[in-house]
GUMI-968009 format. One line per 2 residues: their letters; for each residue x, y, z of N, C-alpha, C. Coordinates in Angstrom, 2 decimals. Example, Ala and Ser with C-alpha at 12.3 -4.5 7.8 and 13.67 -1.06 7.14 Angstrom:
as) 13.19/-5.69/7.80/12.30/-4.50/7.80/13.20/-3.30/7.80 | 12.85/-2.25/7.08/13.67/-1.06/7.14/12.90/0.03/7.87
***
This chain:
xx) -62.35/139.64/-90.46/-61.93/138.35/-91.01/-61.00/137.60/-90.08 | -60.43/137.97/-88.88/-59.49/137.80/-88.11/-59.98/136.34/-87.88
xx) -61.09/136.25/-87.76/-61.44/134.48/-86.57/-62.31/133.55/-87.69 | -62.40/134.40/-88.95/-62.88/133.42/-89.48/-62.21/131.87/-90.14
xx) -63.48/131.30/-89.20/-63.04/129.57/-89.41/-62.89/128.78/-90.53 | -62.28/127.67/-91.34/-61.93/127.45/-92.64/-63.18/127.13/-93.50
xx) -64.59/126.60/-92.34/-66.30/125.86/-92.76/-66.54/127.30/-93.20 | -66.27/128.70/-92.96/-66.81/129.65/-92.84/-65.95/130.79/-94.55
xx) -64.88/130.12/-94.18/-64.23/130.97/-95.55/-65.07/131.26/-96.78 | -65.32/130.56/-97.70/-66.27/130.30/-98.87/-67.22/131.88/-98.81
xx) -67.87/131.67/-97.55/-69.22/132.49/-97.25/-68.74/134.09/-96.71 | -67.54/134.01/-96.04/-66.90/135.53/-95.97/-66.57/136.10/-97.06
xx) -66.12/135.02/-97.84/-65.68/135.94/-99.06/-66.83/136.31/-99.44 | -67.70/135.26/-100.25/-68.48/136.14/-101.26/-69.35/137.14/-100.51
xx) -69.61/137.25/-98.67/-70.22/137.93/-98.62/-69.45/139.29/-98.21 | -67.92/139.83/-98.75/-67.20/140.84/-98.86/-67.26/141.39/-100.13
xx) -68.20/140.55/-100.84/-67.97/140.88/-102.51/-66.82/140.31/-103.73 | -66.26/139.01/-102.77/-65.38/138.76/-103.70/-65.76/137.26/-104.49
xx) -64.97/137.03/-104.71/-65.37/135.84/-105.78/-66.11/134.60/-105.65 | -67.32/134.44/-106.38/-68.50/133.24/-105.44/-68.01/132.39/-105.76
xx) -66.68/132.22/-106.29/-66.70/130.70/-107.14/-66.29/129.86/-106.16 | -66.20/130.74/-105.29/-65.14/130.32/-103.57/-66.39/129.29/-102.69
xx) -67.52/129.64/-103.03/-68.75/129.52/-102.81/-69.08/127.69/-102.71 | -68.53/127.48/-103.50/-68.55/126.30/-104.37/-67.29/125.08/-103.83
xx) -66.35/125.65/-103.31/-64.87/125.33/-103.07/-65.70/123.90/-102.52 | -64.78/122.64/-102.39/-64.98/121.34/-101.54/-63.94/121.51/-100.28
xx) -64.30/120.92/-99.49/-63.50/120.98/-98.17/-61.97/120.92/-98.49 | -61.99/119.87/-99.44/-60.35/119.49/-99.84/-59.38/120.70/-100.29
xx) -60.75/121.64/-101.33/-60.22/122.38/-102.28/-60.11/123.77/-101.18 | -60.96/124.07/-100.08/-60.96/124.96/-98.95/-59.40/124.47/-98.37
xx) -59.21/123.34/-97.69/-57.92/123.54/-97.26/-56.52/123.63/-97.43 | -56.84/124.25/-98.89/-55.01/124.71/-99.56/-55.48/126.44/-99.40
xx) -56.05/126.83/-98.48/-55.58/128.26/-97.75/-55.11/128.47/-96.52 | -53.99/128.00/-96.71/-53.25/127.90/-95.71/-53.96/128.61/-94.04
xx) -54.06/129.67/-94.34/-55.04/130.57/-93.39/-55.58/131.81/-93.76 | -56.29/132.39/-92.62/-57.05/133.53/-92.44/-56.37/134.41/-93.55
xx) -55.68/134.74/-92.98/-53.68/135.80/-93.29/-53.87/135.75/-94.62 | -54.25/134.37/-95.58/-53.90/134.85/-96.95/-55.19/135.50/-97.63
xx) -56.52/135.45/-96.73/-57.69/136.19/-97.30/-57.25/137.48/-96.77 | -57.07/138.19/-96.18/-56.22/139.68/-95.65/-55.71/139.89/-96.92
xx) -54.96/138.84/-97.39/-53.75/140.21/-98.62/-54.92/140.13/-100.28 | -55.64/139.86/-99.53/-56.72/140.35/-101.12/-57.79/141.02/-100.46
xx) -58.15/141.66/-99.20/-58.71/142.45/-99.00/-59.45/143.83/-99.54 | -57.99/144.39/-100.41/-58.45/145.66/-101.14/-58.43/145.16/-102.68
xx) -58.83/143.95/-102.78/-59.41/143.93/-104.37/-58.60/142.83/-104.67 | -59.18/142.50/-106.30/-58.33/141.23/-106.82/-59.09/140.07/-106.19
xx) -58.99/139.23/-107.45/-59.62/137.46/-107.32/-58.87/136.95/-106.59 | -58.78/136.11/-105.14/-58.26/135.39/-104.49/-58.73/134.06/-105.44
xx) -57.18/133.42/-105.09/-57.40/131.54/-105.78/-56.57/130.67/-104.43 | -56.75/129.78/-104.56/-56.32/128.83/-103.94/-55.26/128.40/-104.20
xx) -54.42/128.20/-103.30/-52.78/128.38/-103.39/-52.41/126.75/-103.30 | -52.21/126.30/-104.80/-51.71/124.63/-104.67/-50.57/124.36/-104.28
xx) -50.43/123.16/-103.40/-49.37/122.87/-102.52/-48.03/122.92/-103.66 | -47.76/122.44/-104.67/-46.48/123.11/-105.64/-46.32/124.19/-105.82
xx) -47.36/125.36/-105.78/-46.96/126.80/-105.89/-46.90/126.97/-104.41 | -46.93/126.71/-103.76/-46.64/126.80/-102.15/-45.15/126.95/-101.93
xx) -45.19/125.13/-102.34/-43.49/124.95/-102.29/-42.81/126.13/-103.01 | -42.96/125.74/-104.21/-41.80/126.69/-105.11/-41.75/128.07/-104.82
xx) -43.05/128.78/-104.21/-42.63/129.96/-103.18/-42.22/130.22/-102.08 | -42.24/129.32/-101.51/-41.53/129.42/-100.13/-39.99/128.42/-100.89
xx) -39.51/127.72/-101.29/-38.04/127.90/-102.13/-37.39/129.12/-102.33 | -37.96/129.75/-102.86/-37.75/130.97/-103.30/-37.64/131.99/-102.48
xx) -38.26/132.20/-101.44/-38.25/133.14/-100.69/-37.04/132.90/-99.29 | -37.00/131.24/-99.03/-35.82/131.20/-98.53/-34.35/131.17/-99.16
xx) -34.34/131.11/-100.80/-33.35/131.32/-101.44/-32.96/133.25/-101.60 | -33.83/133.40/-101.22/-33.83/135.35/-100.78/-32.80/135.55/-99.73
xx) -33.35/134.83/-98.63/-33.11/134.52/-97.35/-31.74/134.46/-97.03 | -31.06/133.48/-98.04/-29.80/133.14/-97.51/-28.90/134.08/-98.35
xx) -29.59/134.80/-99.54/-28.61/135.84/-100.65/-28.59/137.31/-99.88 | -29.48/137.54/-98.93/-30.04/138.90/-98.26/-29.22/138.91/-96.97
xx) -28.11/137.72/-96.00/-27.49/137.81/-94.83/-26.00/137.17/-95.62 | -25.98/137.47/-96.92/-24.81/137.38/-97.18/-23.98/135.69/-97.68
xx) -24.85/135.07/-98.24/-24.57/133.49/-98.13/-24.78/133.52/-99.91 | -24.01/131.91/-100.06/-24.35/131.76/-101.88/-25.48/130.63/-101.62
xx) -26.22/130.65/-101.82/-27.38/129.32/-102.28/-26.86/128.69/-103.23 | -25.90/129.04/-104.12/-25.42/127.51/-104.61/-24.32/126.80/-104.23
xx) -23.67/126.99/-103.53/-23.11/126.62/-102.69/-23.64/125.27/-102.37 | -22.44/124.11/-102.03/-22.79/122.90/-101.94/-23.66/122.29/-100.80
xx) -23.36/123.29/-99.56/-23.68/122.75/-98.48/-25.22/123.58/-98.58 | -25.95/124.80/-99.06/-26.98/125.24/-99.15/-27.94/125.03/-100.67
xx) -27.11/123.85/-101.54/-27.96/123.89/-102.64/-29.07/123.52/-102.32 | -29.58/122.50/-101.61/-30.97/122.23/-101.44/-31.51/122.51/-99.66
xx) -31.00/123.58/-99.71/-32.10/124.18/-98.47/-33.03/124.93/-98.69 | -33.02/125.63/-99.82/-34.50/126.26/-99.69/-35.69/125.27/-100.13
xx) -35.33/124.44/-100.31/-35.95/122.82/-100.57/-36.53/122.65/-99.44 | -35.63/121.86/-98.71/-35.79/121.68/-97.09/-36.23/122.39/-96.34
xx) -36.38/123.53/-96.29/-36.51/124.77/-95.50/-38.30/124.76/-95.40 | -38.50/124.93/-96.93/-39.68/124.91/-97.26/-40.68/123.75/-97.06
xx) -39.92/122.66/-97.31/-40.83/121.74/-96.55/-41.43/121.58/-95.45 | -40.01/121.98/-94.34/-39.65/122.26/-92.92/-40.78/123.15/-92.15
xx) -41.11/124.15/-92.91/-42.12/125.14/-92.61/-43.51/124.91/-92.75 | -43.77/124.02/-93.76/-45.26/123.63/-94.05/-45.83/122.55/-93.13
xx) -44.65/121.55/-92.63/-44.53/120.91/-91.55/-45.11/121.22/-90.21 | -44.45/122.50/-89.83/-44.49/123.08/-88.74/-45.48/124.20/-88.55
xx) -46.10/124.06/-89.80/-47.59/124.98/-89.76/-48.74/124.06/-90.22 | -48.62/122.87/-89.71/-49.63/121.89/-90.80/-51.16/122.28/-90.01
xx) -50.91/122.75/-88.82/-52.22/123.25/-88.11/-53.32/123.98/-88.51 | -52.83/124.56/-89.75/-53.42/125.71/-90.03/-54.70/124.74/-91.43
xx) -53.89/123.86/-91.89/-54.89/122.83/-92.52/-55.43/121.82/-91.77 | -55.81/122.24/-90.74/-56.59/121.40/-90.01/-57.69/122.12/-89.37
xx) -59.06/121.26/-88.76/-60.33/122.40/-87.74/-60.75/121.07/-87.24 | -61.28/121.56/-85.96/-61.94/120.99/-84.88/-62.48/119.31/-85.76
xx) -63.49/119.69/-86.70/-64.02/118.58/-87.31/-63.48/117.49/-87.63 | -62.20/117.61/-88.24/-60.97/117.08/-88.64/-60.47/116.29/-87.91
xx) -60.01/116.94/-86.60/-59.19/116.60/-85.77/-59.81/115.11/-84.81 | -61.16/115.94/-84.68/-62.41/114.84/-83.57/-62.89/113.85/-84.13
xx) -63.39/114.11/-85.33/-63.57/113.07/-85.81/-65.18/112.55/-85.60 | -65.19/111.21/-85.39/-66.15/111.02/-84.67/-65.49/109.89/-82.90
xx) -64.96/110.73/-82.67/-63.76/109.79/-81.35/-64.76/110.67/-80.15 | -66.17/111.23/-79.94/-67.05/111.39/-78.96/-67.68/110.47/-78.45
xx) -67.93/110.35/-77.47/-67.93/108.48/-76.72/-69.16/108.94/-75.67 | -70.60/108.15/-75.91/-71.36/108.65/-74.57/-71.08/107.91/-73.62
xx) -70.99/108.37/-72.17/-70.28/107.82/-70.88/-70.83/108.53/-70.16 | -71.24/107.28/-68.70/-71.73/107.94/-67.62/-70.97/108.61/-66.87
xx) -70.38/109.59/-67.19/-68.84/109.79/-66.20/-68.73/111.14/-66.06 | -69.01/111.64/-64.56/-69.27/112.95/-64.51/-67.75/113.53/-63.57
xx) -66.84/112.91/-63.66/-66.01/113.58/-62.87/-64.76/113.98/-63.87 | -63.95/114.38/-63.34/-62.60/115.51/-63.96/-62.02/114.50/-65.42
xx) -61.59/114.49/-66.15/-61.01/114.12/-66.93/-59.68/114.86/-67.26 | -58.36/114.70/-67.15/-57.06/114.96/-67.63/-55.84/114.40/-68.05
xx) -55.62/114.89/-68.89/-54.55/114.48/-69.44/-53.11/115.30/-69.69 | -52.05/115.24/-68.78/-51.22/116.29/-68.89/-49.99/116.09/-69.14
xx) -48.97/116.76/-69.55/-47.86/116.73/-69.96/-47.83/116.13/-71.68 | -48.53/116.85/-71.79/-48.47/117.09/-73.77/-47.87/117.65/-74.62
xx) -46.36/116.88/-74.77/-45.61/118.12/-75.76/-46.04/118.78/-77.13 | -45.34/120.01/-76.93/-46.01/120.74/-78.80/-44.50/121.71/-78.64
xx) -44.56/122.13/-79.68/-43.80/122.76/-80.52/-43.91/123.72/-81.47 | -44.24/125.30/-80.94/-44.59/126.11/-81.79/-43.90/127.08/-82.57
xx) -44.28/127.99/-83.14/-43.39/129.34/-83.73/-44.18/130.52/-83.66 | -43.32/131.25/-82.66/-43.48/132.78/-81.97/-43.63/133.72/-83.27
xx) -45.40/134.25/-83.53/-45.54/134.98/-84.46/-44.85/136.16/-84.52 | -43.96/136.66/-83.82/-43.16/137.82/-83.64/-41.98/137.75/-84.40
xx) -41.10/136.55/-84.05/-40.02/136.64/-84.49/-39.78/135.47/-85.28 | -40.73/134.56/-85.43/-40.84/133.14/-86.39/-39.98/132.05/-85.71
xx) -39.37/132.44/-84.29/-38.96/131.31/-83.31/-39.20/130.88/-82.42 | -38.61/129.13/-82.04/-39.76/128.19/-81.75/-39.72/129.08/-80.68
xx) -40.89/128.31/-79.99/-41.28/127.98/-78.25/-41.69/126.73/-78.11 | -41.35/126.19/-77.02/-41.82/125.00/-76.85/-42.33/124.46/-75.32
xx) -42.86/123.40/-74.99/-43.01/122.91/-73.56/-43.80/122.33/-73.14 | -45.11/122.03/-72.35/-46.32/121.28/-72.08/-47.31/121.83/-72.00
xx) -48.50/120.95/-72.15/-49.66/121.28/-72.29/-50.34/120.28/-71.36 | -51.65/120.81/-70.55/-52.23/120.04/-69.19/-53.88/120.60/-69.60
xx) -54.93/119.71/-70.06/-56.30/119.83/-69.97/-56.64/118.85/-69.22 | -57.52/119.14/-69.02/-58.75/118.66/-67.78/-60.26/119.41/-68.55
xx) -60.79/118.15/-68.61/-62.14/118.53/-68.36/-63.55/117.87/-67.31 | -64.38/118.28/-67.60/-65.79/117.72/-66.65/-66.82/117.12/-67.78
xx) -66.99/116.15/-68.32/-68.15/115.56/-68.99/-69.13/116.06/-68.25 | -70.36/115.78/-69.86/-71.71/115.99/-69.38/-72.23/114.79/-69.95
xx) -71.80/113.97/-70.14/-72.58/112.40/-71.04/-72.07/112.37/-72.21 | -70.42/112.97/-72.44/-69.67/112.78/-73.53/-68.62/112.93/-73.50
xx) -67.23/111.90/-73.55/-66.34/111.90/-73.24/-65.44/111.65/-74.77 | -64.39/112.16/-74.80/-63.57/112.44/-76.13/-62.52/111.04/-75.76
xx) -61.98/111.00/-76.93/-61.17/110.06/-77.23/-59.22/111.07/-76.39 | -59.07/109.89/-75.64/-57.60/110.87/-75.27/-57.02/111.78/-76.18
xx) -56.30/110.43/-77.09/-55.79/111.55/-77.94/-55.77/112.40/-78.68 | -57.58/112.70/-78.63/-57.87/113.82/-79.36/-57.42/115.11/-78.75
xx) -57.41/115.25/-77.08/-57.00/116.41/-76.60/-55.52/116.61/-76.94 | -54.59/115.57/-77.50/-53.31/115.62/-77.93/-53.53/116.64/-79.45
xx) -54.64/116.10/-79.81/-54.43/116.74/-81.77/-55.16/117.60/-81.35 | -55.85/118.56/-80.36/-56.49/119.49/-80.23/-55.21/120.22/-80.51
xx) -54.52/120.05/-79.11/-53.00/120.98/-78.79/-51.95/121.16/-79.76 | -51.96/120.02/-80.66/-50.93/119.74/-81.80/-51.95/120.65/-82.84
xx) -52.98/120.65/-83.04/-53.57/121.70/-84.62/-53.47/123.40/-83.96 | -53.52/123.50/-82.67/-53.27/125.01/-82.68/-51.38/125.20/-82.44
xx) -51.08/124.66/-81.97/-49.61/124.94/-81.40/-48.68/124.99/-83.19 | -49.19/124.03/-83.88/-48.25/124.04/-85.27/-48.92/124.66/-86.12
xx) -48.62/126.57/-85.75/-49.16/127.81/-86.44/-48.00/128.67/-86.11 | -47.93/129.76/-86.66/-47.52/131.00/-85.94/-48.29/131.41/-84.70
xx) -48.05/132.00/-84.05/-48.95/131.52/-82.31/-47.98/132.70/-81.52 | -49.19/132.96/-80.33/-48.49/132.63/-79.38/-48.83/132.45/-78.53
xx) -48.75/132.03/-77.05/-49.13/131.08/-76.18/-50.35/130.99/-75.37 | -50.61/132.76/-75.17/-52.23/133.13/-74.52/-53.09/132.37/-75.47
xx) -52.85/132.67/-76.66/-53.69/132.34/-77.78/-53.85/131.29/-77.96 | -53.28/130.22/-77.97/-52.91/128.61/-77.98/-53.75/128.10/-76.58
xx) -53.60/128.86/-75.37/-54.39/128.41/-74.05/-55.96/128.54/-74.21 | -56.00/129.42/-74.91/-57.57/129.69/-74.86/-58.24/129.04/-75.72
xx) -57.83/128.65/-76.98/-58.36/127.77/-78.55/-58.18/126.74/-77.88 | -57.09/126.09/-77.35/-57.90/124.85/-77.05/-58.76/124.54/-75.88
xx) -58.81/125.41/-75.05/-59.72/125.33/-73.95/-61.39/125.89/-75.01 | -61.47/126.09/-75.57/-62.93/126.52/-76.05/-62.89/125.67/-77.34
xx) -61.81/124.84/-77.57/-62.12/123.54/-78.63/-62.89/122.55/-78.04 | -62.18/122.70/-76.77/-62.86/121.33/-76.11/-64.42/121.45/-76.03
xx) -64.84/123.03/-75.64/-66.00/122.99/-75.52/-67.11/122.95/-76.69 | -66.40/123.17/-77.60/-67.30/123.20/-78.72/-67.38/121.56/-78.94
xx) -66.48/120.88/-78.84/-66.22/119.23/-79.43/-67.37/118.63/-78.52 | -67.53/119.08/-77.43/-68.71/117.96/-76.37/-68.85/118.40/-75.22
xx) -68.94/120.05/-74.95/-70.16/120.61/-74.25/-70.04/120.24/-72.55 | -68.96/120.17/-71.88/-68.64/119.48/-70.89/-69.38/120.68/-69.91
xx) -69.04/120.48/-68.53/-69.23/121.55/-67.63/-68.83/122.89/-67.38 | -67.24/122.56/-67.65/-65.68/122.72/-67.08/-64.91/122.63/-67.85
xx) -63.99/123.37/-68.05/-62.16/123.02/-68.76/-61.62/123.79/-68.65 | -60.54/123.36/-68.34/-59.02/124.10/-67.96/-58.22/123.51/-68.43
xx) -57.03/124.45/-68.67/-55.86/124.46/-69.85/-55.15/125.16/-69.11 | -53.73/124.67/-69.07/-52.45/125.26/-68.70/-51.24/125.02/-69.63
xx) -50.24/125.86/-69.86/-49.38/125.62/-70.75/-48.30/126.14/-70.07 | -47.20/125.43/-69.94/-45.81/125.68/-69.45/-44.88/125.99/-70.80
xx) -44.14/126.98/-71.06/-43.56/127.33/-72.45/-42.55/127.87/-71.95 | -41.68/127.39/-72.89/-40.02/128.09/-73.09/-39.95/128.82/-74.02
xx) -39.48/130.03/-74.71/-39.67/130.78/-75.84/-38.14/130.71/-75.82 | -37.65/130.34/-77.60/-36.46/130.87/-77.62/-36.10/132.09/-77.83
xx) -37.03/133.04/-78.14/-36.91/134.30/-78.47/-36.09/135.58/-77.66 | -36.96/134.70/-76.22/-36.08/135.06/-75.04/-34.82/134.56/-75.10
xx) -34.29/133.37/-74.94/-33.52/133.22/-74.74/-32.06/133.05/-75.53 | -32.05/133.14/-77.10/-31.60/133.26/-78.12/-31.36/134.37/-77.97
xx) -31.77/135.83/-78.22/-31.89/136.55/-78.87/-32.41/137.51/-77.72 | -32.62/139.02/-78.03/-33.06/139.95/-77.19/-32.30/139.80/-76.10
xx) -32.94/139.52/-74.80/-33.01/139.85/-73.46/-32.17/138.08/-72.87 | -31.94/137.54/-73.29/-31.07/136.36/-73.52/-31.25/135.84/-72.31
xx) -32.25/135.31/-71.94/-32.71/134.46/-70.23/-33.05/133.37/-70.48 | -32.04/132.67/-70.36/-32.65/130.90/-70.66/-33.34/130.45/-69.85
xx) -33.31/130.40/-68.85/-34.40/130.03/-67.81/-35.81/130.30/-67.73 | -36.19/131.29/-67.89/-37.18/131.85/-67.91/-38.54/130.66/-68.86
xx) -39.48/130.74/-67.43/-40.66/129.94/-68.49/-41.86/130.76/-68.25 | -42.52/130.42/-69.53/-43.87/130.95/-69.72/-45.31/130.42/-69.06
xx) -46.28/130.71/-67.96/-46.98/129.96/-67.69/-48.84/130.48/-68.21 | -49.53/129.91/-68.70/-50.70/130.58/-68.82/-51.73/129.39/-68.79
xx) -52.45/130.16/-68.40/-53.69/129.10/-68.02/-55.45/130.05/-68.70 | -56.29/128.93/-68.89/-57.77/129.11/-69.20/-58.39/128.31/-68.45
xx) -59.67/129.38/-67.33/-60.52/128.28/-66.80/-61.68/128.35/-67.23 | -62.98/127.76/-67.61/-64.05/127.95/-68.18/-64.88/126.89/-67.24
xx) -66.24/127.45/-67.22/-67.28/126.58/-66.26/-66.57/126.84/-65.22 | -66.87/125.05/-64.50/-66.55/125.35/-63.21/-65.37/125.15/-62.87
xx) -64.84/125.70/-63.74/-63.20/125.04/-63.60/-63.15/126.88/-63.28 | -64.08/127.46/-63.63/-63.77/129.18/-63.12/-64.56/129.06/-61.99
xx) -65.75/128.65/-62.05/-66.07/128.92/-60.90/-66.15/127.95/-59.88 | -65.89/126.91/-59.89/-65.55/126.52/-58.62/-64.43/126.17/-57.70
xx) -63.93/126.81/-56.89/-62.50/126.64/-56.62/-62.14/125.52/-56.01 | -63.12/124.75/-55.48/-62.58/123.53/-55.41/-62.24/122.55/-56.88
xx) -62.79/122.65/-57.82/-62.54/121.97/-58.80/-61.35/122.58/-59.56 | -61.45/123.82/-59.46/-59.96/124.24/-60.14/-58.48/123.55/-59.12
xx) -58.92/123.87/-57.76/-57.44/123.26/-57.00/-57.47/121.91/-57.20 | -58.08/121.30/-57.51/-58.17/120.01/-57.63/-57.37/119.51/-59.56
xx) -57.83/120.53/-60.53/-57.02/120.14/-61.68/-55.32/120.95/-61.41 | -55.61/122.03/-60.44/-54.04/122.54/-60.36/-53.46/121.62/-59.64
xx) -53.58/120.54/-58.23/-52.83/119.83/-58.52/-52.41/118.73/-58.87 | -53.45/118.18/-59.69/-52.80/117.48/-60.46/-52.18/117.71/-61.18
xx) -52.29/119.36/-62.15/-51.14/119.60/-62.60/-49.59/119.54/-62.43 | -49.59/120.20/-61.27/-48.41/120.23/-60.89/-47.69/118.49/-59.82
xx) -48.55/117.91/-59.96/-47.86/116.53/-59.15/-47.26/116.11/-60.25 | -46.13/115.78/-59.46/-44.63/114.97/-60.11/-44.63/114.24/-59.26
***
């Protein structure tokens, strides 16, 4: 169930044996599962339902009102009465990715064009949260691709990077989804993806290295195999 996609949910379930009524769900009514993660905790049995955005909230309230009683704090307290309010909002915010898929995002912003050379767009901020420790990382994002007689709307490669990055994540994982978004969206030659990341995890906490950045890259087509076309998106990457 790990990769199954949100078009695809409905049909995993009932074909695990669980409830067909899922079968039936409308796209709208499919995307109040937040993700994959919440078909996992009904794995060993029990009717999965669809988790409405008020029982969302009022559980995640709740669970950050845990939060602040479990490190020693009063939640009623003036200055924390309405944070597990905030908190909770704060979080659904910063995971809104997870209600989103390719279809969504693209739209219909595919454009036929005679235009067979590099396409990029780089220095794309995002803002994620390190599935390890639930803190951010943050920094840029650099695609390039090669049309084949279909060219995307810019800022779709922006909401590509923005629907995976605002998840729990982490950064290999984020390089590669959107480098194989692109290819599913319009079939190009080529694409490459690089991501420059700061983790605060590092640098907060643990091993405490502020400096330290994260670099990872995906090449696909001929962005793998041809090395002139890859040195050619690396530097444009890197020109300042």
């Amino acid at each position: 169930m790990a990769n199954t996609s949100l078009e695809e949910l409905p049909t995993k379930l009932k074909s695990n044996g669980m409830s067909e009524s899922l079968s039936v769900m409308t796209s709208d009514e499919r995307m109040l599962w937040r993700s994959d993660s919440v078909v996992n905790g009904y794995a060993n049995g029990g009717t999965p339902k669809p988790m409405a955005a008020e029982v969302r909230q009022a559980r995640l309230e709740e669970a950050f009102r845990t939060i602040l009683e479990c490190v020693g704090e009063d939640p009623s307290r003036d200055g924390l009465r309405d944070t597990p309010k905030r908190a909770a909002k704060s979080i659904l915010f910063l995971t809104k990715g997870y209600e989103e898929n390719l279809e969504l995002v693209v739209k219909d912003a595919k454009f036929e064009e005679d235009y067979m050379e590099m396409v990029t767009v780089r220095d794309i901020e995002f803002y994620s949260l390190c599935e390890h420790h639930l803190i951010p990382f943050y920094g840029k994002v650099h695609i390039g691709y090669i049309p084949t007689g279909k060219v995307l709307g810019l800022s779709k490669l922006a909401r590509i990077a923005e629907m995976y990055t605002r998840r729990f994540q982490n950064q290999e994982r984020i390089t590669k989804q959107i480098a194989e978004a692109v290819v599913d969206a319009i079939r190009p030659s080529g694409v490459g993806v690089i991501i420059e990341g700061s983790h605060m995890c590092m640098s907060m906490r643990g091993v405490s290295k502020s400096g330290a950045e994260t670099l990872t890259s995906t090449m696909l087509g001929t962005f793998l195999d041809d090395p002139r076309t890859r040195d050619e998106f690396l530097r444009i990457c890197t020109r300042r």
